[in-house]
DSSP file (Angstrom, degrees, kcal/mol; ACC not computed):
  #  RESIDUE AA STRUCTURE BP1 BP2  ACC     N-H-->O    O-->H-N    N-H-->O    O-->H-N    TCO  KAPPA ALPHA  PHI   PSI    X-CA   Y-CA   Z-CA
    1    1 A X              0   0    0      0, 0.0     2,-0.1     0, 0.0     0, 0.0   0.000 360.0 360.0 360.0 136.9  -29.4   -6.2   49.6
    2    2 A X        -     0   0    0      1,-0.1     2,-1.1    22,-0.1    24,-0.2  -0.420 360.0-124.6 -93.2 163.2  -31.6   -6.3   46.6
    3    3 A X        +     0   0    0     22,-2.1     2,-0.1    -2,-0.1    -1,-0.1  -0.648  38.2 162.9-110.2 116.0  -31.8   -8.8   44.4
    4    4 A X        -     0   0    0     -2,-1.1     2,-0.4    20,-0.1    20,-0.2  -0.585  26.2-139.5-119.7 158.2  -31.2   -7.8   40.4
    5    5 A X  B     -A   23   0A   0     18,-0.8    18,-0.5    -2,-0.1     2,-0.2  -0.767  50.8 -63.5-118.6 157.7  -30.5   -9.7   37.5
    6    6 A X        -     0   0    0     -2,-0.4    -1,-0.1     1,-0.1    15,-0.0  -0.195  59.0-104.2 -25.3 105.0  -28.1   -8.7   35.0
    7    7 A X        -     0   0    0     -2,-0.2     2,-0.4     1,-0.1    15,-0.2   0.129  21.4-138.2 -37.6 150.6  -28.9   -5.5   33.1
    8    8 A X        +     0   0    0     13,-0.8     2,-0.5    -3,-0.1    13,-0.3  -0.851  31.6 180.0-107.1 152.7  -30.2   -6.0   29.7
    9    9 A X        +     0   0    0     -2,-0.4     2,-0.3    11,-0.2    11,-0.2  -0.907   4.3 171.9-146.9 122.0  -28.2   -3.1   27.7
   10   10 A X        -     0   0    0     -2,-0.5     9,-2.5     9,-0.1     2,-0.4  -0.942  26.1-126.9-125.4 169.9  -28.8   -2.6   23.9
   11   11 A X  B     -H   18   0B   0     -2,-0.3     7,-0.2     7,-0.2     5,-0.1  -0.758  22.8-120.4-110.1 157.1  -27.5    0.2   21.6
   12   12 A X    >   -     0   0    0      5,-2.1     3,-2.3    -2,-0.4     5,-0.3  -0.488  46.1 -84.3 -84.4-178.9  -29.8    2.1   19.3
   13   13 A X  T 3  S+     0   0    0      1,-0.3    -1,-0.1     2,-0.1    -2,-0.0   0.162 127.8  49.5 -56.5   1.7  -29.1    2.0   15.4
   14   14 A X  T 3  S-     0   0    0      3,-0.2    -1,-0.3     0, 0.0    -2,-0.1   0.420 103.4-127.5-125.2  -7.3  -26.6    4.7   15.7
   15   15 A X  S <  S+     0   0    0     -3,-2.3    -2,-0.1     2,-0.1     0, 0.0   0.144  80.5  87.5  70.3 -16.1  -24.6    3.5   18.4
   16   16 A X  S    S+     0   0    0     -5,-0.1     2,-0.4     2,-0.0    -1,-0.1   0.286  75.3  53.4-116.4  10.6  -24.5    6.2   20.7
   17   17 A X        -     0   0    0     -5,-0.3    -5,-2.1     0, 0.0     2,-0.4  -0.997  69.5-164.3-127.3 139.5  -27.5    6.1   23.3
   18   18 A X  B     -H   11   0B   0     -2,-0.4    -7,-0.2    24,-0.2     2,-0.2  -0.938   7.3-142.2-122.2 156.3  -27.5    2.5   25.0
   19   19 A X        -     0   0    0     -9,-2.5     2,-0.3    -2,-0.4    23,-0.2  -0.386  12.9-165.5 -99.4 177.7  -30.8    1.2   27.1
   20   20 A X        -     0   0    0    -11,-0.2     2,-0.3    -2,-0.2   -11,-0.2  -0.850   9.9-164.0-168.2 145.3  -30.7   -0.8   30.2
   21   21 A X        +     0   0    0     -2,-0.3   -13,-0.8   -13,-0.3     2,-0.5  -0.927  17.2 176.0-135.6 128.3  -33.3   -2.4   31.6
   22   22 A X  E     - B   0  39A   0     17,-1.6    17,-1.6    -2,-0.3     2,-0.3  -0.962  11.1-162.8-156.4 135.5  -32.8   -3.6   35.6
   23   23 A X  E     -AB   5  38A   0    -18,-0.5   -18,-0.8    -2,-0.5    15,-0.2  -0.981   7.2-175.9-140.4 156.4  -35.0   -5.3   38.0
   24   24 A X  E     - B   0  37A   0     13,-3.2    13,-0.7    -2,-0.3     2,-0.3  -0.524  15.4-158.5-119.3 172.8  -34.8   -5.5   42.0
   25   25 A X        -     0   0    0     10,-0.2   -22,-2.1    11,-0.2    10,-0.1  -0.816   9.6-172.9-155.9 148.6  -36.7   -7.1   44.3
   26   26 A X        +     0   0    0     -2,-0.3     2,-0.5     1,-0.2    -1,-0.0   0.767  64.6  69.1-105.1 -69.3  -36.4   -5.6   48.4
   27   27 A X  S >> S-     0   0    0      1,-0.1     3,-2.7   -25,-0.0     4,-0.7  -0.613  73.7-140.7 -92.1 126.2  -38.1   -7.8   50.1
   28   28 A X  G >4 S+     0   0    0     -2,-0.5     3,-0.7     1,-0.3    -1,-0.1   0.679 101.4  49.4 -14.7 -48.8  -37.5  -11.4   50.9
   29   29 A X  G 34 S+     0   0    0     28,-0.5    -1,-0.3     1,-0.2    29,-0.1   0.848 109.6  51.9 -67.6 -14.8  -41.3  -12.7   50.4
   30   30 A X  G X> S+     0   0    0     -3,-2.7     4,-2.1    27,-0.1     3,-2.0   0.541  83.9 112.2-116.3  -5.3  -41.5  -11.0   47.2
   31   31 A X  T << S+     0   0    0     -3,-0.7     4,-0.1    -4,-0.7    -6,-0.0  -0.311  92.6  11.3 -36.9 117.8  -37.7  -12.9   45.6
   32   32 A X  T 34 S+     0   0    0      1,-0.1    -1,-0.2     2,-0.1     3,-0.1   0.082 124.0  80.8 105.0 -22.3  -38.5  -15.5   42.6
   33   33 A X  T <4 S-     0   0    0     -3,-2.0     2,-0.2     1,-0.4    -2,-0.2   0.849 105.7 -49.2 -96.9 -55.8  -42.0  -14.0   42.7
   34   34 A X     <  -     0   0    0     -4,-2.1     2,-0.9    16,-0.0    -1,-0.4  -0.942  61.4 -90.9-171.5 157.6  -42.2  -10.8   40.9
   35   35 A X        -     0   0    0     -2,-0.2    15,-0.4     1,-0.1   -10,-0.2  -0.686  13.6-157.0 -97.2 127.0  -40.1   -7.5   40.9
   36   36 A X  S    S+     0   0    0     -2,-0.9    14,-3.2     1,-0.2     2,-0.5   0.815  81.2  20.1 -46.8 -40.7  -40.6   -4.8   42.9
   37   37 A X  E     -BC  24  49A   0    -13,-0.7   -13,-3.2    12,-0.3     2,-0.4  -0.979  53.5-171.5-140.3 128.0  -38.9   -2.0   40.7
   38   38 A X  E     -BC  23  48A   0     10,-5.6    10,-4.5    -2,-0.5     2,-0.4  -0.956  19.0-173.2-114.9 133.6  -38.1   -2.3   36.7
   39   39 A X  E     -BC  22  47A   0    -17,-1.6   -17,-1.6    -2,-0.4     8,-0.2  -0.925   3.4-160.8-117.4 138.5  -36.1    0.7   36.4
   40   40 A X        -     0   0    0      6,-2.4   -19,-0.2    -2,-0.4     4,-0.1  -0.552   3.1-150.4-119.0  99.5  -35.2    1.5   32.5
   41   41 A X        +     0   0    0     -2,-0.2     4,-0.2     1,-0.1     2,-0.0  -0.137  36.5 102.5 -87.3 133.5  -32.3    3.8   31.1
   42   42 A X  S    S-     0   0    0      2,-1.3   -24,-0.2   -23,-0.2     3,-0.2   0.016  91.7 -22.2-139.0-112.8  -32.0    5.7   28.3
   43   43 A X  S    S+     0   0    0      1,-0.4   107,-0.4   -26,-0.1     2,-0.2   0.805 143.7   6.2 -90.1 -45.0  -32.0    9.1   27.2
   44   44 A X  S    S-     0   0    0    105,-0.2    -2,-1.3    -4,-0.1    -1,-0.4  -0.741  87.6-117.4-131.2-172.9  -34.2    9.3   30.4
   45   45 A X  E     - D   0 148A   0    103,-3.1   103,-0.8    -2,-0.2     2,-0.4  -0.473  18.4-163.3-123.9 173.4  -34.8    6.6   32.9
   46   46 A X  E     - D   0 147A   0    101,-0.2    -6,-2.4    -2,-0.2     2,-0.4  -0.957  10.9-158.5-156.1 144.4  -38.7    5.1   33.6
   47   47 A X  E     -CD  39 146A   0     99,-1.2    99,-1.0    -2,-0.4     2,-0.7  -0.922   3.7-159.3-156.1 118.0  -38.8    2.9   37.3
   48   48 A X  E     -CD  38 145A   0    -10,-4.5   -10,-5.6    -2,-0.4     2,-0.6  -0.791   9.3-161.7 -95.4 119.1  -41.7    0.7   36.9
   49   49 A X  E     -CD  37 144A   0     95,-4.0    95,-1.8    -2,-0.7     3,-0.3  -0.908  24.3-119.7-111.4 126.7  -42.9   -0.5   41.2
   50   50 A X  E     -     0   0A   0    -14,-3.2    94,-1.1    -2,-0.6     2,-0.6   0.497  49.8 -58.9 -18.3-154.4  -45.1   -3.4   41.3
   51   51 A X  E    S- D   0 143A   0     92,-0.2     2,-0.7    89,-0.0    92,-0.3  -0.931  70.6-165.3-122.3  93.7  -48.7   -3.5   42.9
   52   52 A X  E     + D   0 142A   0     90,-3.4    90,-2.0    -2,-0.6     2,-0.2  -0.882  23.2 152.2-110.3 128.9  -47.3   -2.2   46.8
   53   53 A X        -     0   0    0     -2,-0.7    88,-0.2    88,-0.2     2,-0.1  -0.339  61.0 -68.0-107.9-163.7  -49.8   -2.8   49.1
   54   54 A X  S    S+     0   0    0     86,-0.2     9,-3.0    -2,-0.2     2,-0.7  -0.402  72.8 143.7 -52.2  43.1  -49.4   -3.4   52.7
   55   55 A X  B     -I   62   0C   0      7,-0.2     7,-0.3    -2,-0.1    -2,-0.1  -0.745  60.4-107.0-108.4 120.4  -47.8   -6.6   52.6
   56   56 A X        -     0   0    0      5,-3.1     5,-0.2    -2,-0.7   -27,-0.2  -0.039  23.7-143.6 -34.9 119.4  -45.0   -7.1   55.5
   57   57 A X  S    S+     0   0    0      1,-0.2   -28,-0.5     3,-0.1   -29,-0.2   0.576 104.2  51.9 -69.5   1.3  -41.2   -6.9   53.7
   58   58 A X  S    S-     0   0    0    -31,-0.1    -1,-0.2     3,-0.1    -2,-0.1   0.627 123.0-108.6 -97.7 -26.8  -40.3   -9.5   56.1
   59   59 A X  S    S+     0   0    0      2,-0.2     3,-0.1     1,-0.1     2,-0.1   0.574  76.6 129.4 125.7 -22.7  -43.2  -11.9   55.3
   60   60 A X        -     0   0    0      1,-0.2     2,-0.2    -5,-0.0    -1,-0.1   0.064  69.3-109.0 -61.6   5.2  -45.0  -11.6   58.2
   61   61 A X        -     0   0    0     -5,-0.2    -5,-3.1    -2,-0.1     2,-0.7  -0.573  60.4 -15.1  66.7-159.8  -48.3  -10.9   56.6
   62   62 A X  B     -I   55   0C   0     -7,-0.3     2,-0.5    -2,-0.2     3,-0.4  -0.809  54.1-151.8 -87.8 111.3  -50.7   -7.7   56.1
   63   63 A X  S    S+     0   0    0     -9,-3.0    -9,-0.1    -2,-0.7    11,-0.1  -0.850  77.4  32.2-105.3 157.0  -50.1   -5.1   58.1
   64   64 A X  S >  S-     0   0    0     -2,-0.5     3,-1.5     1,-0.1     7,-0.2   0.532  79.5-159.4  98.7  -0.3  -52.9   -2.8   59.0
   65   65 A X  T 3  S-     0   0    0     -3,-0.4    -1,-0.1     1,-0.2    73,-0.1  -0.073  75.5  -3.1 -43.9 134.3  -55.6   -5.7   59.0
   66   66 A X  T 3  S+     0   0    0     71,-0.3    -1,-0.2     1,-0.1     3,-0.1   0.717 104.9 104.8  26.6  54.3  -58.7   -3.8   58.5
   67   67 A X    <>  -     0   0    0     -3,-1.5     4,-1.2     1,-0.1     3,-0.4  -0.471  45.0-172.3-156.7  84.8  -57.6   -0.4   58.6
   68   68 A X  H  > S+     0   0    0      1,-0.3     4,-2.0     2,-0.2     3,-0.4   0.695  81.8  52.6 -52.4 -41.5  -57.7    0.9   55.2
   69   69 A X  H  > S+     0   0    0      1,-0.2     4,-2.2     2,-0.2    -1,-0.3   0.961 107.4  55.0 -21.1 -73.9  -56.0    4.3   56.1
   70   70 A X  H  > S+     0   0    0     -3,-0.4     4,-0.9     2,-0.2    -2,-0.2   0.590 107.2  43.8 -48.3 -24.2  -53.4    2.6   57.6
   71   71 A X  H >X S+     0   0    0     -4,-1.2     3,-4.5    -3,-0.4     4,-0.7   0.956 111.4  62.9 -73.8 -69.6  -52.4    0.2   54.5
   72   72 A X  H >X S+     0   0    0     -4,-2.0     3,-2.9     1,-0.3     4,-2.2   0.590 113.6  29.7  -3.1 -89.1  -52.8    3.5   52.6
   73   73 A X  H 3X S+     0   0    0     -4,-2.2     4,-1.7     1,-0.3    -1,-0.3   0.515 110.8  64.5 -50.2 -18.7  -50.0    5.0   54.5
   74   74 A X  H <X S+     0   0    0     -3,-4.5     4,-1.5    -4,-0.9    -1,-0.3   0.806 107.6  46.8 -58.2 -41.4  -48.4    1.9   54.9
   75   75 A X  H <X S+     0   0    0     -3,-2.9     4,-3.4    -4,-0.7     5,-0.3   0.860 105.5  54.7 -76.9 -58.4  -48.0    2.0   50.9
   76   76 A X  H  X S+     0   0    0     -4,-2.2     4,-2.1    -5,-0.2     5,-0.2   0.964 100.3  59.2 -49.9 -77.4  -46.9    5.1   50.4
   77   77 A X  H  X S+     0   0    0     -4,-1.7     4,-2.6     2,-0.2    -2,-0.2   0.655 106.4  45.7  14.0 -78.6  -44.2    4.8   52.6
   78   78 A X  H  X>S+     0   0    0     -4,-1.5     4,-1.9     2,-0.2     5,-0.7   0.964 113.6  54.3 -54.0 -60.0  -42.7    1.9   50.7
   79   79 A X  H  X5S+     0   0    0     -4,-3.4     4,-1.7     1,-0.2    -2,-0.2   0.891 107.4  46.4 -28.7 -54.2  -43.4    4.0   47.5
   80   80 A X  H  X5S+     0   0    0     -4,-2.1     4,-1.9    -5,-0.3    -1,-0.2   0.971 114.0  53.7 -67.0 -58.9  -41.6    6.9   48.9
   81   81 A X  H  X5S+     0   0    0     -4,-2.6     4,-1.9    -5,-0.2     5,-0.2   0.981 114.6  38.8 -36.1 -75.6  -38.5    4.2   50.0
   82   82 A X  H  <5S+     0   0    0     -4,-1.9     4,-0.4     2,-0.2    -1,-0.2   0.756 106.6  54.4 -64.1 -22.8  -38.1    2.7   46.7
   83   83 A X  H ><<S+     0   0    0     -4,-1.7     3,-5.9    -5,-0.7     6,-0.2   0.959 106.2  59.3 -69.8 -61.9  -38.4    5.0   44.7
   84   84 A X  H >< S+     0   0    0     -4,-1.9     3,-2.1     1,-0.3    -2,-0.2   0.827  99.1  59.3  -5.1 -73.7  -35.5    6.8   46.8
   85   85 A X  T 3< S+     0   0    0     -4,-1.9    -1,-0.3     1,-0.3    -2,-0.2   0.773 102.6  50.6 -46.6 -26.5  -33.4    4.1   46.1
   86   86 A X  T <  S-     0   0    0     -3,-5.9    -1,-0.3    -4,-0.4    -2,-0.2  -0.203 119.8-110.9 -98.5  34.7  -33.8    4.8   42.4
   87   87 A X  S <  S+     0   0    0     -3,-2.1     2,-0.3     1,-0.2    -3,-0.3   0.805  83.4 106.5  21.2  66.5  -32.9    8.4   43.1
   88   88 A X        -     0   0    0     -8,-0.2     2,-0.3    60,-0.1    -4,-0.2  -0.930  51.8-145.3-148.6-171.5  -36.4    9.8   42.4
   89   89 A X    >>  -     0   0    0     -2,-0.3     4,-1.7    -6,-0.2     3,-1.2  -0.703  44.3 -87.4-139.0 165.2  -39.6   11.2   44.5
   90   90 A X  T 34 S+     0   0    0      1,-0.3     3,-0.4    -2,-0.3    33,-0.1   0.996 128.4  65.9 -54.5 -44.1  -43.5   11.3   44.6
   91   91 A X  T 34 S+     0   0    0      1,-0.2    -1,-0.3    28,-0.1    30,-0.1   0.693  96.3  54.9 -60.2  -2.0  -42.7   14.5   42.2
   92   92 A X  T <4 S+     0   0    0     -3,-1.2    55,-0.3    54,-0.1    -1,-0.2   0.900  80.2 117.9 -94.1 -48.9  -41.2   11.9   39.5
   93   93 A X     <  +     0   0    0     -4,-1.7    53,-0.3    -3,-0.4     3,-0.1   0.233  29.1 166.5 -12.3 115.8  -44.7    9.8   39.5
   94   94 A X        +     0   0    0     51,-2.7    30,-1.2     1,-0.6     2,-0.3   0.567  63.8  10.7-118.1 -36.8  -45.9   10.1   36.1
   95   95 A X  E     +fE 124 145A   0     50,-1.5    50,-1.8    28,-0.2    -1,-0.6  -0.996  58.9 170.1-125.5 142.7  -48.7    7.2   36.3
   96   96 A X  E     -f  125   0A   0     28,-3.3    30,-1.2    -2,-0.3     2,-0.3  -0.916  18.1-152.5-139.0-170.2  -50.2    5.2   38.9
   97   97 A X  E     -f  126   0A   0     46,-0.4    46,-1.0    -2,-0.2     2,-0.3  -0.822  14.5-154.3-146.1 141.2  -53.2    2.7   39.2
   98   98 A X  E     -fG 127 142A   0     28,-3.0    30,-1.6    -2,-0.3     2,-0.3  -0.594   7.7-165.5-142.4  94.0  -54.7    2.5   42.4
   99   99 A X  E     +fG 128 141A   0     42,-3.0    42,-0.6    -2,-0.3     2,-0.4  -0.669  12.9 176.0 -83.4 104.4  -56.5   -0.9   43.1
  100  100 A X  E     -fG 129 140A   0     28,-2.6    30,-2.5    -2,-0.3    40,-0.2  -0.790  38.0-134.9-140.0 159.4  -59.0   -1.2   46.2
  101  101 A X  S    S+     0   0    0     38,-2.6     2,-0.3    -2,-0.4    39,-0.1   0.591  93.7  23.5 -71.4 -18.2  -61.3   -3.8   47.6
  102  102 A X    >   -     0   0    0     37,-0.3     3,-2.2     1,-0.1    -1,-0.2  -0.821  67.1-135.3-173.3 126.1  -64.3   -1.2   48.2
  103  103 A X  G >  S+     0   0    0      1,-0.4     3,-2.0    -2,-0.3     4,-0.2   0.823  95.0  82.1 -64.0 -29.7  -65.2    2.1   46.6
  104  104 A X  G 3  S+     0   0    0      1,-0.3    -1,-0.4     2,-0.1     3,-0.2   0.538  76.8  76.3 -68.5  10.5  -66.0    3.6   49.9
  105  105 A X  G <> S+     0   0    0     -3,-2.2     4,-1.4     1,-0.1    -1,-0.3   0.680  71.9  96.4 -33.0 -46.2  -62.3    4.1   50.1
  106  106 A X  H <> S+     0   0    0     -3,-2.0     4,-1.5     2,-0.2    -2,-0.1   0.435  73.7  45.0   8.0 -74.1  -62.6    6.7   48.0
  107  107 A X  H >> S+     0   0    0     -3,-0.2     4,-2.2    -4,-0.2     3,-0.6   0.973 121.3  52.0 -68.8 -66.3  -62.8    9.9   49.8
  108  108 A X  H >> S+     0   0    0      1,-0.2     4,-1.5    -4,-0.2     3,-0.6   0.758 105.5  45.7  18.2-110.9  -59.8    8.3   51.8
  109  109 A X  H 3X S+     0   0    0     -4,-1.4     4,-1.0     1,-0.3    -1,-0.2   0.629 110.6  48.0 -28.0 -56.3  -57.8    7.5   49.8
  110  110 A X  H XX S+     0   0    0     -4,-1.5     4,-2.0    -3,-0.6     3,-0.7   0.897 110.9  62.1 -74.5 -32.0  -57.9   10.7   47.6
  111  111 A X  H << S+     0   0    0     -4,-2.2    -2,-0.2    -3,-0.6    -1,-0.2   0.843 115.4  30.6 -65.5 -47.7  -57.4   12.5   51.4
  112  112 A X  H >X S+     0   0    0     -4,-1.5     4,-3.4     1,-0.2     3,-1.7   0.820 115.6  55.7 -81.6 -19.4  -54.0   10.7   52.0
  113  113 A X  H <X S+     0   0    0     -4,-1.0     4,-2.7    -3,-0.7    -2,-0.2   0.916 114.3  38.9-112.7 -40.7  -52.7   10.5   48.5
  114  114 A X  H 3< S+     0   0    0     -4,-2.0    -1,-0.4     2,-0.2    -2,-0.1   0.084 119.8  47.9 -93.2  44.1  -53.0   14.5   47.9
  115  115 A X  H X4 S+     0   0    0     -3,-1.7     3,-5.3    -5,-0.1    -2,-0.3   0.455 116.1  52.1-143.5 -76.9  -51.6   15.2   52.0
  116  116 A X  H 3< S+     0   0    0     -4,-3.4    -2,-0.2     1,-0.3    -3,-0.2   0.833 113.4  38.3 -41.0 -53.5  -48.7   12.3   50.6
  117  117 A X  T 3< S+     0   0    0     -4,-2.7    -1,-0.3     1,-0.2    -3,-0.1   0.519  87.2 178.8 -87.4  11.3  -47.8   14.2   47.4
  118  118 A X  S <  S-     0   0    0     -3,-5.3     2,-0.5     1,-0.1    -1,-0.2   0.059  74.1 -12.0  45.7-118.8  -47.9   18.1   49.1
  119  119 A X  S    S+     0   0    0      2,-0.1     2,-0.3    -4,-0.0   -28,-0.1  -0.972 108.9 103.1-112.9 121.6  -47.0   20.3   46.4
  120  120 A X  S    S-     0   0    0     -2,-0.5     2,-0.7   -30,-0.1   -28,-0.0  -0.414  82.4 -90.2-130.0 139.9  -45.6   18.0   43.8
  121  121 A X        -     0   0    0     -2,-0.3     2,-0.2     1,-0.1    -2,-0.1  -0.546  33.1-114.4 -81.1 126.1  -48.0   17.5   41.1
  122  122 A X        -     0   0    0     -2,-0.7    -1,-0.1    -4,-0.1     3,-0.1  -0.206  34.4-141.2  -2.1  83.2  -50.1   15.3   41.1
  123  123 A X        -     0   0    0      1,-0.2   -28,-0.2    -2,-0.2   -29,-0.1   0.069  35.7 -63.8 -84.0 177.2  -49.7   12.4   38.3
  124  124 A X  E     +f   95   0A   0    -30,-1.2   -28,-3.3   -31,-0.1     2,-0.5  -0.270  60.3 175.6 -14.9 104.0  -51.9   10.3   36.0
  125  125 A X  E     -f   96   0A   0    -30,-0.2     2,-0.4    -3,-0.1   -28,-0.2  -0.944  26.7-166.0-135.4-179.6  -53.9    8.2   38.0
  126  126 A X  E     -f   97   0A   0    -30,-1.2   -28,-3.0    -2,-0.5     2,-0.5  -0.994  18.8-148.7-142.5 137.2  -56.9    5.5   37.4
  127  127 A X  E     -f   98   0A   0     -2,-0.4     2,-0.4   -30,-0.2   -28,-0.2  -0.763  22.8-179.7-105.2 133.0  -59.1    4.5   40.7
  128  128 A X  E     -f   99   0A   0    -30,-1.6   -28,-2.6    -2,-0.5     2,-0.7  -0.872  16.8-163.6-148.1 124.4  -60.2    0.9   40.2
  129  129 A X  E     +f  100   0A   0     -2,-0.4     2,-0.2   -30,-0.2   -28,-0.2  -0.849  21.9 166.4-105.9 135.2  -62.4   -1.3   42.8
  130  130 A X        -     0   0    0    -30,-2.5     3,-0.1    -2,-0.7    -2,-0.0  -0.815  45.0-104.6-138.9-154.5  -62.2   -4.6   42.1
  131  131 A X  S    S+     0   0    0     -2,-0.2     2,-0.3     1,-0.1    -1,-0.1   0.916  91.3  18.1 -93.8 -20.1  -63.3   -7.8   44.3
  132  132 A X        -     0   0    0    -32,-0.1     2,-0.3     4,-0.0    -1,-0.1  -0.875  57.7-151.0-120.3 145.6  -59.9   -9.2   45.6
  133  133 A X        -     0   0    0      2,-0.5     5,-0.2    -2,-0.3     4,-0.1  -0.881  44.5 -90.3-127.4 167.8  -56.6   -8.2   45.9
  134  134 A X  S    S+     0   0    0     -2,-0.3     2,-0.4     2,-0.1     7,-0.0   0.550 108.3  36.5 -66.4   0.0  -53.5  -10.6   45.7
  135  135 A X  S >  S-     0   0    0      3,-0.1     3,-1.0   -74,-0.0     2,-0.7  -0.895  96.5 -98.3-147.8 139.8  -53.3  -11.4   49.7
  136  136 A X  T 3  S+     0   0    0     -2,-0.4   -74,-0.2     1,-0.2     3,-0.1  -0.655 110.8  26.0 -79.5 135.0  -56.2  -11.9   52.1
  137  137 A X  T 3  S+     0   0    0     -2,-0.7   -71,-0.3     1,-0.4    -1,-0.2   0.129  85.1 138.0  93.7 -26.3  -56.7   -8.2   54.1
  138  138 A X    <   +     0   0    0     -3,-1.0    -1,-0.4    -5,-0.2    -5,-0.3  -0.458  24.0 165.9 -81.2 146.1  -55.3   -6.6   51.4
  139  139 A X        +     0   0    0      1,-0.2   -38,-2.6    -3,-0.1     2,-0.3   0.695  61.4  22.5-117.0 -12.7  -57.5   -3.5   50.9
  140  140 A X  E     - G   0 100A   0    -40,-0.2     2,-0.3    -3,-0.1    -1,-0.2  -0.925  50.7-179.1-142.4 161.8  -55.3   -1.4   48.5
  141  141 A X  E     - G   0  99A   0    -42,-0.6   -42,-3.0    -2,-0.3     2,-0.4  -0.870  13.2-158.4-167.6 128.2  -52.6   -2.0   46.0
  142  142 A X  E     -DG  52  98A   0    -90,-2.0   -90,-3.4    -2,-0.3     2,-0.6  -0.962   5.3-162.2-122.4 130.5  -50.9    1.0   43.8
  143  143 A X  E     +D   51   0A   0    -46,-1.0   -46,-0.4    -2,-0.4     2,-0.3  -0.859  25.3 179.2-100.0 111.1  -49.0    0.4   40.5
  144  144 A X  E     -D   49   0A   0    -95,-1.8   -95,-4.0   -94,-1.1     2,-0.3  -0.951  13.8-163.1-134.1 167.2  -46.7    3.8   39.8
  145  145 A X  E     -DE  48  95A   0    -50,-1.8   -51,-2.7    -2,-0.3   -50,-1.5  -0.927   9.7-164.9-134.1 134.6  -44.4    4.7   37.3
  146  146 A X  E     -D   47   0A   0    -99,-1.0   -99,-1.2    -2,-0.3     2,-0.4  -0.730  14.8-153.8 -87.5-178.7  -41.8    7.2   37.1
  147  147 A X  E     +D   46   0A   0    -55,-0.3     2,-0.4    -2,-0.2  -101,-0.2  -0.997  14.5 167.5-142.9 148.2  -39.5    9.1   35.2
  148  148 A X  E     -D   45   0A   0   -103,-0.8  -103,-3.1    -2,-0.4     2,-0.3  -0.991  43.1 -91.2-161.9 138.8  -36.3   10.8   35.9
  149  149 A X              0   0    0     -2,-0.4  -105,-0.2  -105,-0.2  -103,-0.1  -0.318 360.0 360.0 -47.7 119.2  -33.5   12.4   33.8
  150  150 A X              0   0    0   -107,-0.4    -1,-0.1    -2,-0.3  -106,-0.1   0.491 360.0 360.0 -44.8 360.0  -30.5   10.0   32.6
């Protein structure tokens, strides 16, 4: 079951539209740590997912060690999962950041990511190599954002 803290809920100046703010966390390792999904609600709804790499929901480590495809897909996956839970889809992605350990990922990377999102368009992204990522093995880590109707 995930684990969420009490909604923050305020009303605008007018009273009649209220906000909400919620965050979960899925997986054990990631509890106390940071939240997986910020969802916020309004007039429309925004569900902010963490950095998802390949990083075991159980705890277990990196799965995929050295097989940068495989995290890829690994990542997506979860993406596609969590967002689900928040009733939305790759086609809701309005931004994401996509953080890798070595620019010859590249070609890759873009190979799965437009085979992952089919025909749904394609959102806002920014490619960044930088020299580490938060776990040793980890080779990719994607920041996305959505949006979905209230």
């Amino acid at each position: 079951m995930a684990r969420r803290r009490a909604p923050i809920i305020r009303k605008d100046i007018a009273g009649s539209r209220k906000f909400a703010k919620r965050n979960y966390s899925y997986s054990d390792w990631t509890k106390g740590k940071f939240s997986e999904v910020v969802t916020v609600s309004g007039p429309g709804r925004l569900i902010f997912l963490a950095g998802v790499g390949a990083e075991d929901e159980n705890g277990a480590g990196i799965r995929h060690k050295d097989d940068f495809a495989g995290q890829v897909r690994y990542a997506y996956d979860k993406i596609k999962r969590h967002l689900a839970r928040h009733g939305a889809g790759f086609a809701d992605i309005v931004k994401m950041v996509t953080y890798v350990t070595d620019i010859r990922y590249f070609q890759t990377y873009n190979q799965i990511r437009v085979e992952t999102f089919g025909s749904a368009p394609l959102p806002a992204h920014t490619f960044l190599t930088i020299s580490q990522l938060a776990w040793p093995g980890m080779l990719v880590e994607i920041d996305v954002t959505a949006a979905v109707p209230a």
